[in-house]
N, CA and C of each residue as an Amber inpcrd file, in Angstrom:
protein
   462
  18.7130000-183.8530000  84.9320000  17.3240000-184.0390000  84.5580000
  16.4130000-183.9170000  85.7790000  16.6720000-185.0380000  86.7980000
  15.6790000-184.4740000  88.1550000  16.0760000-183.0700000  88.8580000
  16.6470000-182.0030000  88.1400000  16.5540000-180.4930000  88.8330000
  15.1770000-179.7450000  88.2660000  15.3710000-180.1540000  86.8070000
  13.8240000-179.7150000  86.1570000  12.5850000-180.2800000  86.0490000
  13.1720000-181.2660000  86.5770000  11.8730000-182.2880000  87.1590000
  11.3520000-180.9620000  88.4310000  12.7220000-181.3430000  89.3850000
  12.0520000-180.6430000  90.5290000  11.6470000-178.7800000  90.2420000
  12.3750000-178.5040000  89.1900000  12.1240000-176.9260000  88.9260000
  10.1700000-177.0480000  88.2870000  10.1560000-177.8350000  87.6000000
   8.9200000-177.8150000  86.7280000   7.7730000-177.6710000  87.4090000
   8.0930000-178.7540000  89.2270000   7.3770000-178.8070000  89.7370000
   7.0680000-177.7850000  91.3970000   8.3140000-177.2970000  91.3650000
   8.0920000-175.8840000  92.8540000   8.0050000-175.0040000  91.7840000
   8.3420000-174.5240000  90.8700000   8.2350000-173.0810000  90.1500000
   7.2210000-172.7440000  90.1230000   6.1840000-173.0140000  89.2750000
   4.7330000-172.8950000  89.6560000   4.0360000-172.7180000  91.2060000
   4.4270000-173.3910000  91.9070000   4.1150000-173.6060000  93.2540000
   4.3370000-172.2610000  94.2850000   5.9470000-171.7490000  93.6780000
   6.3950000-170.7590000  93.9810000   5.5690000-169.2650000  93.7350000
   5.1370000-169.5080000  92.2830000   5.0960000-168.6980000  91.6150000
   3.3810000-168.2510000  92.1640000   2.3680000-169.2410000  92.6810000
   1.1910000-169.4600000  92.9420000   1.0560000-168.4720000  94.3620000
   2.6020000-169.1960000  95.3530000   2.5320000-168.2610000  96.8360000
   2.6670000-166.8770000  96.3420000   3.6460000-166.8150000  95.6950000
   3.9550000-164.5650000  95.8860000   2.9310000-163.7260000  95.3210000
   1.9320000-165.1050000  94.0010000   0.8380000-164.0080000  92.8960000
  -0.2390000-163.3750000  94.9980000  -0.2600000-164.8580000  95.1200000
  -1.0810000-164.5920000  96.4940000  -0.7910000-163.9480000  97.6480000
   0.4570000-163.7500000  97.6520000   1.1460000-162.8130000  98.9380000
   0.8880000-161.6050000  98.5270000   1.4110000-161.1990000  96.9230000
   1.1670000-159.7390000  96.7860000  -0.0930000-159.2630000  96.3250000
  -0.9080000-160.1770000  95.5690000  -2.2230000-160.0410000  95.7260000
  -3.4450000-159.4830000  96.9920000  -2.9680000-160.1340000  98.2550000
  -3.0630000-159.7890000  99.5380000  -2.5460000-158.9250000 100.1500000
  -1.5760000-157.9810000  99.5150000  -1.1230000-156.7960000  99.8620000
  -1.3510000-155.7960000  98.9890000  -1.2330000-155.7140000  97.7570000
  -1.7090000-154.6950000  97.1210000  -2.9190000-154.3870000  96.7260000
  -3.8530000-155.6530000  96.7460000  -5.1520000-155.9350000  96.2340000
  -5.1330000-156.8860000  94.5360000  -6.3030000-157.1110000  94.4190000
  -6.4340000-157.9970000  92.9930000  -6.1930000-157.2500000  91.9010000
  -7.0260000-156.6810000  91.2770000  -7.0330000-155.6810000  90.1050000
  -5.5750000-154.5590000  90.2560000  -4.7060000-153.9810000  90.9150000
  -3.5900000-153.8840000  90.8170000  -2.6970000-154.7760000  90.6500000
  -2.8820000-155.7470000  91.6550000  -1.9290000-157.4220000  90.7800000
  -2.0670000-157.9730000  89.6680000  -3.1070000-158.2380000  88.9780000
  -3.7150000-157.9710000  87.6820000  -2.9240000-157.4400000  86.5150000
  -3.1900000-156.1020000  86.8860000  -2.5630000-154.8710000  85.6270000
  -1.0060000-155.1370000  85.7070000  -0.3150000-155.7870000  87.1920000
   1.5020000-155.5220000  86.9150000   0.9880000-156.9810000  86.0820000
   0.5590000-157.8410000  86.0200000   0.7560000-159.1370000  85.2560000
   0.4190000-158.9450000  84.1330000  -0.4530000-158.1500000  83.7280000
  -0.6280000-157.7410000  82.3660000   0.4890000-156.9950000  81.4950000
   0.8800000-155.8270000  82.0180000   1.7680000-154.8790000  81.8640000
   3.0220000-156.0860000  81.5670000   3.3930000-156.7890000  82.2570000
   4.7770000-157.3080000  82.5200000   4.7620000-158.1320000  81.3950000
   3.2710000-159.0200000  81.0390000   3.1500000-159.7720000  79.8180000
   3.2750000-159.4440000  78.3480000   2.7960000-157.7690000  78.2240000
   3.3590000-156.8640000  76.6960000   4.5190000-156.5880000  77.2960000
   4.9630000-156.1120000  78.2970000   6.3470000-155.8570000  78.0020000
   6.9990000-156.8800000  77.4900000   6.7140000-158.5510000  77.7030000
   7.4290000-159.1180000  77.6630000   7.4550000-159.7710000  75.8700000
   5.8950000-159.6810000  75.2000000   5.5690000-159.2490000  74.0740000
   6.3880000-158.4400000  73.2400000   7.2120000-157.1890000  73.7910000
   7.6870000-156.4330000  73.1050000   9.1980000-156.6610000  73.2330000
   9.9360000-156.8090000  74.3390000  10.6940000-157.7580000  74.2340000
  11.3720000-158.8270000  73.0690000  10.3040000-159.4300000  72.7900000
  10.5900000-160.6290000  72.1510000  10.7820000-160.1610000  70.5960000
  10.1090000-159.0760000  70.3450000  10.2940000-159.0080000  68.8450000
  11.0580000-157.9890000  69.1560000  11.6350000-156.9370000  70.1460000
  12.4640000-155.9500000  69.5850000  13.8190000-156.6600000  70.0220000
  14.0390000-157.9580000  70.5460000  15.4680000-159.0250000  70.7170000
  15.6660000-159.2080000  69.3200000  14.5520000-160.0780000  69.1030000
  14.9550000-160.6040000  67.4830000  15.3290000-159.6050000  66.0010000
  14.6390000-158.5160000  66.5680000  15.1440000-157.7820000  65.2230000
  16.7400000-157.4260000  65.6480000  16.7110000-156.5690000  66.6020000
  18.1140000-156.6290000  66.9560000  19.4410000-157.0030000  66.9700000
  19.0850000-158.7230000  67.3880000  20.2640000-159.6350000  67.2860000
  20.2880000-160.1810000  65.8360000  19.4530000-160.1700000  64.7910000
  19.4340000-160.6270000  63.5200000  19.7560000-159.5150000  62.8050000
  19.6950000-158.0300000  62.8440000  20.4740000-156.9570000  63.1110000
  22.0480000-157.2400000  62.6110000  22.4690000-157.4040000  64.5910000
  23.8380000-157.1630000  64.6070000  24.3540000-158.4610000  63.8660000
  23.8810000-159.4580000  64.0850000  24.3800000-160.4570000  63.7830000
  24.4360000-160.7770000  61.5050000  23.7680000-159.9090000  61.4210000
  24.0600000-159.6120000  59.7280000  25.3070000-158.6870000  59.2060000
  25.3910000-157.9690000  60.6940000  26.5250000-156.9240000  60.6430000
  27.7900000-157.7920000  60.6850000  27.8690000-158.7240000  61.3930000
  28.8040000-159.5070000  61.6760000  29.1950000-160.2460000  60.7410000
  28.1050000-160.6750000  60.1910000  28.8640000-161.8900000  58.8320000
  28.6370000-160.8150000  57.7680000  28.3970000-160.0020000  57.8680000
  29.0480000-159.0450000  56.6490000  30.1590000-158.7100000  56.8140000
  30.7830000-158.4810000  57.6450000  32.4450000-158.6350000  57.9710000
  33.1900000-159.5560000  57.9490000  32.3820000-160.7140000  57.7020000
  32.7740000-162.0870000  57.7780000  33.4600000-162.8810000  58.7380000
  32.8040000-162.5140000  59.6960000  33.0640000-163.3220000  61.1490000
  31.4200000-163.5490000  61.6910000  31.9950000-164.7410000  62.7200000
  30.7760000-165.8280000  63.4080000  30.1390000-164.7790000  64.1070000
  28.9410000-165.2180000  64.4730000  28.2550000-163.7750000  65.0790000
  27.6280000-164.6980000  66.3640000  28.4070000-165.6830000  66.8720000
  28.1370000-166.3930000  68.3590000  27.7760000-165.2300000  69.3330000
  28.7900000-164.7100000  69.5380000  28.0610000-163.5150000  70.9020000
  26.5760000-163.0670000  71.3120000  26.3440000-162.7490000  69.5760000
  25.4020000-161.8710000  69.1000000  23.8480000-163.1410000  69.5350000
  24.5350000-164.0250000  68.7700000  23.5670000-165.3580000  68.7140000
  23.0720000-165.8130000  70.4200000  24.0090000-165.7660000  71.1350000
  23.9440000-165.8390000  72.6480000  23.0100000-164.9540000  73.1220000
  23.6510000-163.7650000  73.3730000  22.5670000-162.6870000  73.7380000
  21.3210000-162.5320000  73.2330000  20.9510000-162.5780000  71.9200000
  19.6090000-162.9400000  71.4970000  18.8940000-163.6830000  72.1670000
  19.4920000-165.3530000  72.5060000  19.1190000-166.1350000  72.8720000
  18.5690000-165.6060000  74.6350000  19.8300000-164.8220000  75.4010000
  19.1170000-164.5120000  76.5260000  18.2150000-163.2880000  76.4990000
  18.1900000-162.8030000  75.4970000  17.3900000-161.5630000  75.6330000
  15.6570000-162.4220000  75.2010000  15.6710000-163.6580000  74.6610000
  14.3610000-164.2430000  73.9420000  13.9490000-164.7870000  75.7070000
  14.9650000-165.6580000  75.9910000  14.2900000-165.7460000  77.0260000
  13.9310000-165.3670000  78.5950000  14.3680000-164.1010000  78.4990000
  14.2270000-162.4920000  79.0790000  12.9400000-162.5880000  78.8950000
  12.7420000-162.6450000  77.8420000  11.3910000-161.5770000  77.0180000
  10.3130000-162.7960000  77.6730000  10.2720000-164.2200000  77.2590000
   9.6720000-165.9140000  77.7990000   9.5920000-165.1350000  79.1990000
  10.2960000-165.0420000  80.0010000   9.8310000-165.2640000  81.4510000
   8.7280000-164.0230000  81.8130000   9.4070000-162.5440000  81.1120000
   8.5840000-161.7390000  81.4400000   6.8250000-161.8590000  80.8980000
   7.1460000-162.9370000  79.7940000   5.2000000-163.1160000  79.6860000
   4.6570000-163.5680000  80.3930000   5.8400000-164.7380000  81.0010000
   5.0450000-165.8300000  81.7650000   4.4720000-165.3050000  82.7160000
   3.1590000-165.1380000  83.4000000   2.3590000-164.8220000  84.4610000
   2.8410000-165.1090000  86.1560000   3.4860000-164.0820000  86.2400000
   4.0350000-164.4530000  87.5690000   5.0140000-163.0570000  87.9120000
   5.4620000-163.3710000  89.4700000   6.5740000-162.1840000  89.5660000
   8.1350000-162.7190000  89.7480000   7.8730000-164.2930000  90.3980000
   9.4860000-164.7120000  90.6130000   9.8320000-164.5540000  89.0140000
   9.2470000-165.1980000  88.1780000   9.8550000-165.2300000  86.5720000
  10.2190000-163.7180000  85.5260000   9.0470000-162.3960000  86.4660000
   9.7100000-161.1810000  86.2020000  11.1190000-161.0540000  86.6210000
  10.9990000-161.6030000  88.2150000  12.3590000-161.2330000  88.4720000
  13.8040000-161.8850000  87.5700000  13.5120000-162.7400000  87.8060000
  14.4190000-164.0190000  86.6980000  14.9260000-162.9370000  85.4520000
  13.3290000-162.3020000  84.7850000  13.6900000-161.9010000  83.7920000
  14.6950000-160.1060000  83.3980000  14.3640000-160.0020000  84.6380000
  15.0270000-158.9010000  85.0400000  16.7910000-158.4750000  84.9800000
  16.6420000-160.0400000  85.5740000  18.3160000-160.3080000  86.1360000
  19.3990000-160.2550000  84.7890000  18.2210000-161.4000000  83.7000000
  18.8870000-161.4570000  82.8780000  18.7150000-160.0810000  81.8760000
  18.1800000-159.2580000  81.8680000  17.7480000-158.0940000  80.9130000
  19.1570000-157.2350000  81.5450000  19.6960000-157.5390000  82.8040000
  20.5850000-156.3310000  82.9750000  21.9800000-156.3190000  82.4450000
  22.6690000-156.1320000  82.1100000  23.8180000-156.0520000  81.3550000
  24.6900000-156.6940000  82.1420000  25.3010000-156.6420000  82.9320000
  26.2140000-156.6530000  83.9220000  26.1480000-158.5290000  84.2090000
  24.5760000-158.5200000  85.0020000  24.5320000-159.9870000  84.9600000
  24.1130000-161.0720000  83.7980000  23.9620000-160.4520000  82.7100000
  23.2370000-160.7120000  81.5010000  24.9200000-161.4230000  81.4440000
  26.0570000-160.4750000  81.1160000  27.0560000-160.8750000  80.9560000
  27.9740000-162.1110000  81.4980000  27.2240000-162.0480000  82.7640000
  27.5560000-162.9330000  83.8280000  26.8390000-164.7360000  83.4480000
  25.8870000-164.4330000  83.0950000  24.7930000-165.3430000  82.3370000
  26.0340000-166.0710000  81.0470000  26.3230000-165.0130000  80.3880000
  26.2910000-165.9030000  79.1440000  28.1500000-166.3350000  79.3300000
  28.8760000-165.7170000  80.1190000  30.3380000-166.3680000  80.6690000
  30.1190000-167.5140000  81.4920000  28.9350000-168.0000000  82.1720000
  28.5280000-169.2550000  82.6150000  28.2240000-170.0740000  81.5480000
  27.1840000-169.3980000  80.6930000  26.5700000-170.3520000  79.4510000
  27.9650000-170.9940000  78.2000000  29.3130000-169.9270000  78.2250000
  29.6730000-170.2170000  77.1820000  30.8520000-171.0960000  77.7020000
  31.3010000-171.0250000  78.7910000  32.3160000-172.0680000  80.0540000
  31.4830000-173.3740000  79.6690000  30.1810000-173.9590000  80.2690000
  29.5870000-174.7530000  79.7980000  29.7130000-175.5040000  78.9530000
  29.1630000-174.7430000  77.7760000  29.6630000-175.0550000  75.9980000
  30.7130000-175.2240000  76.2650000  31.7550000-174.7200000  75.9530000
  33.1380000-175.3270000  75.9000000  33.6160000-176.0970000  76.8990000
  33.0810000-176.4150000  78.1760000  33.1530000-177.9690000  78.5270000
  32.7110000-178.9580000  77.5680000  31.8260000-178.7510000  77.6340000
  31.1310000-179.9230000  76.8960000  31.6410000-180.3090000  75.0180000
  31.8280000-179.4950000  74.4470000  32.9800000-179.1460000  73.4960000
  34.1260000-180.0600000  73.9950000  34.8970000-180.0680000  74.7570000
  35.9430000-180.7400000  75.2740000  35.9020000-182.1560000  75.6910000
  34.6420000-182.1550000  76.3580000  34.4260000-184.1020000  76.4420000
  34.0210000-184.3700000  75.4750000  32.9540000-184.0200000  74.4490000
  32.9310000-184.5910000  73.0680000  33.7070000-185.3400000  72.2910000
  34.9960000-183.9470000  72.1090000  36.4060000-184.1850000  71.2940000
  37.2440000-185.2850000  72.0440000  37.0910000-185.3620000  73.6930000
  37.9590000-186.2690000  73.7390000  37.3080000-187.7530000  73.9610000
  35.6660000-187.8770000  73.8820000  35.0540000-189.2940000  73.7950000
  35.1350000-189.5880000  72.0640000  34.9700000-188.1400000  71.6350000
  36.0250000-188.9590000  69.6750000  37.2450000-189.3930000  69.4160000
  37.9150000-188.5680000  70.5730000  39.2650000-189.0650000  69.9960000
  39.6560000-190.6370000  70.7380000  39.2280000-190.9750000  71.8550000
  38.9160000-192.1310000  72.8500000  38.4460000-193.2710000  71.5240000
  37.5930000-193.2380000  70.7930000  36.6850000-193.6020000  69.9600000
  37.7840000-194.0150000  68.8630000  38.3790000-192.8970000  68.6360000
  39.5070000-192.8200000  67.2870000  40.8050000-193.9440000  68.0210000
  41.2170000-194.1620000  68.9460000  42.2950000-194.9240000  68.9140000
  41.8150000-196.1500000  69.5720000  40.7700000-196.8420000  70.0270000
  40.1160000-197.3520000  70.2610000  40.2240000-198.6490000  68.6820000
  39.9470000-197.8550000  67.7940000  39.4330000-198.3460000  66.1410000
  41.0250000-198.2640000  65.6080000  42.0680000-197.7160000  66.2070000
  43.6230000-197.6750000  65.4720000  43.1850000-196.7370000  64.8270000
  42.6910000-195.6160000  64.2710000  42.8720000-194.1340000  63.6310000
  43.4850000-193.2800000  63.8120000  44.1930000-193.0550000  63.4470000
  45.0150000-191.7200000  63.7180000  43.8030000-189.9660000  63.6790000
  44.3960000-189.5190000  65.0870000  43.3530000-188.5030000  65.1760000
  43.2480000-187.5890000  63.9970000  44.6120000-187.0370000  63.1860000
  44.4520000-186.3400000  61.7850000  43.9140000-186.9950000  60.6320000
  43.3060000-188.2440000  60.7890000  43.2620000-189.1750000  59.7110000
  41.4980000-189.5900000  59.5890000  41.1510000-188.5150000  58.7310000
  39.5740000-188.2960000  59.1480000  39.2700000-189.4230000  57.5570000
  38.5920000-190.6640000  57.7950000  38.2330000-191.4280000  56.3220000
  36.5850000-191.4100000  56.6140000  36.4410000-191.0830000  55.5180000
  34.6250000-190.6430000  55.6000000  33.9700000-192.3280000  55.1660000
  32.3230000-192.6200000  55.9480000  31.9800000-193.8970000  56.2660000
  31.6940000-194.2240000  54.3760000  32.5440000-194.8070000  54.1150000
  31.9210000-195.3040000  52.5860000  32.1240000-196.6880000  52.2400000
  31.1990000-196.6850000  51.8370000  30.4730000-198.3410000  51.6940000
  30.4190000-198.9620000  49.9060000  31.6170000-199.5720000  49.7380000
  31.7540000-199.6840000  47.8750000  31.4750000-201.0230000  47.6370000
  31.0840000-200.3390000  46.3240000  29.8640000-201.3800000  45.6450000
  29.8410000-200.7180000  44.3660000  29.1030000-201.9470000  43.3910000
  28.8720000-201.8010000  42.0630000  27.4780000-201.3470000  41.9540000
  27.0820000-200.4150000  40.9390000  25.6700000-200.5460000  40.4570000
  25.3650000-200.2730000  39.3270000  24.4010000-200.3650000  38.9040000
  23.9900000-200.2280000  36.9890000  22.6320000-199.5030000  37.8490000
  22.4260000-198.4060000  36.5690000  21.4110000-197.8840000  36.2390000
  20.4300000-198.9850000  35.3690000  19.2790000-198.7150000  35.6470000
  18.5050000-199.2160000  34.8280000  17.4450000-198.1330000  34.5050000
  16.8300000-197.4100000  33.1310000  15.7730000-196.9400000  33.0920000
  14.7610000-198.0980000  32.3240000  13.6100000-197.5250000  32.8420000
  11.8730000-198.4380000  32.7310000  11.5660000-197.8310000  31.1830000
């Protein structure tokens, strides 16, 4: 939590020095137009991800398999598309990195290691949980609470 604390608060900061470094080198109104430009691209982006991955990912469960991959990449291609609106050039770059295939790939073999950590301490703070209470881990009894009741209609 305090990394995005601290990201929330240099990113901007960051992002304030380079508009002004390259502003001061290329001039204003050319710095301008790449921030504009970079902001429809990033506009276009966003809706040609989503048709795409909702696309392949219909292709997929029409074959009848999970369409996670598909769902992933969407996800980095959406926020590909997020950084390139955002007004700035470190967050073009960001968005760059992830738009390229290679590290895009690299992106989501970090993102999905992750997940399945975390997948793994879950299952084993349930199963911790499960013998904890004497349950047997195959022995799933759903929370039900018995009791009598009568209907009454008015």
């Amino acid at each position: 939590m305090r990394i995005f604390l601290l990201l929330f608060l240099l990113f901007p900061l960051a992002e304030l020095a380079v508009l002004i470094k390259v502003g001061s080198s290329i001039g204003v109104l050319p710095t301008i137009l790449l921030l504009i430009i970079s902001g429809m691209a990033g506009i276009l982006l966003l809706r040609l991800a989503g048709f795409a991955t909702a696309w392949r990912a219909r292709e997929r469960l029409a074959r009848g398999e999970l369409p996670e991959q598909e769902m992933l990449q969407g996800l980095m291609m959406t926020v590909a598309g997020g950084l390139l609106f955002l007004p700035g050039f470190l967050s073009d770059v960001i968005a760059l990195l992830v738009l390229f295939p290679p590290t895009r790939r690299l992106f989501l073999g970090l993102v999905g290691r992750r997940i399945e950590r975390q997948a793994q301490r879950r299952r084993a703070f349930e199963d911790d949980i499960r013998q904890r209470s004497g349950e047997q881990p195959g022995n799933h009894r759903p929370n039900v609470i018995e009791g009598e009741w009568e209907r009454r209609d008015k």
